[in-house]
C-alpha positions in Angstrom: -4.0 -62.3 -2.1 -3.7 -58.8 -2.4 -3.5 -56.4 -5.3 -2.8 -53.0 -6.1 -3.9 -50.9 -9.4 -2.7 -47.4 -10.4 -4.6 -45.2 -12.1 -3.0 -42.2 -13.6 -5.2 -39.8 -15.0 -4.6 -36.2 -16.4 -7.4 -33.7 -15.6 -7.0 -30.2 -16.7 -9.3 -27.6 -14.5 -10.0 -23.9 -14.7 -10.1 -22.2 -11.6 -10.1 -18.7 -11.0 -7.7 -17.4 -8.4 -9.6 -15.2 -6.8 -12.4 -18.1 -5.8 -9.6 -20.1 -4.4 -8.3 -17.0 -2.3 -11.2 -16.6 -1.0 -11.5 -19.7 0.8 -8.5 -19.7 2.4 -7.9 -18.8 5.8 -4.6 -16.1 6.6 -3.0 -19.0 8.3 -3.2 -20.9 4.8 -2.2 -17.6 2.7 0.9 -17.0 4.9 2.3 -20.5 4.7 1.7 -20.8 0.6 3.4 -17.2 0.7 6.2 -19.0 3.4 6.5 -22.2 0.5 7.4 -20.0 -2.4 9.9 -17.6 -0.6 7.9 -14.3 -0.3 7.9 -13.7 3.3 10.6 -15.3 5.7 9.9 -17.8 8.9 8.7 -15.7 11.1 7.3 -13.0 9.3 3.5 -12.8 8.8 3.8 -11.0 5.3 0.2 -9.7 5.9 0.6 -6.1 7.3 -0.3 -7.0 10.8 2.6 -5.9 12.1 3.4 -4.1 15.2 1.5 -0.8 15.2 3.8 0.8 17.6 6.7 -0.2 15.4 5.6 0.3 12.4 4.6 4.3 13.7 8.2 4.3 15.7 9.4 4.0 12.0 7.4 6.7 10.5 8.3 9.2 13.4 12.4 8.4 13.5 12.2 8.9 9.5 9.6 12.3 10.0 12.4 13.6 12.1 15.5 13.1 9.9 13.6 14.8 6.8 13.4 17.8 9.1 16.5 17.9 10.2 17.9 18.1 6.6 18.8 21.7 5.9 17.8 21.1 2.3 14.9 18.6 1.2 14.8 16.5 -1.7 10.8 17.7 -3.3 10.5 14.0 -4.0 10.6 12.6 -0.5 8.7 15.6 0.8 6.3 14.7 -1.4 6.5 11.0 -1.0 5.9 11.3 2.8 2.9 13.8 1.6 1.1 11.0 -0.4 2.1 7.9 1.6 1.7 9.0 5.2 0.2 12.0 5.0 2.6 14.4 7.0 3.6 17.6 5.0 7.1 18.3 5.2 8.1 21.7 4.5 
């Protein structure tokens, strides 16, 4: 004879994020990220992106500020504090 018993048992737990984090690999960060629809399939979501890319993007944008006759102070500053490349 066989039987089976269910406990149910509420248990409330603190547990600070950032101990949690901290044990999990960036295979295990990605995929929770992947579950609650912040990065795509696909898409690492971690900045480890493709260098080459990423600075192919930074260079085609560098050159379109300069070949504005007039540019906007805000994205010349903008490039300023974010990449580092003064636009005049």
């Amino acid at each position: 004879m066989r039987r089976s018993i269910h406990i149910y048992k509420e248990v409330e737990v603190e547990v600070e994020a950032s101990d949690l984090i901290e044990q999990l690999g960036k295979d295990e960060i990605a995929d929770i990220a992947r579950q609650a629809g912040v990065i795509h399939p696909g898409q690492t979501g971690l900045g480890d992106g493709d260098d080459s890319r990423t600075r192919n993007i930074i260079d085609s944008a560098e050159r379109a500020l300069r070949r504005m006759p007039q540019v906007p102070r805000e994205l010349a500053d903008l490039f300023w504090h974010v990449h580092g490349r003064a636009i005049a």
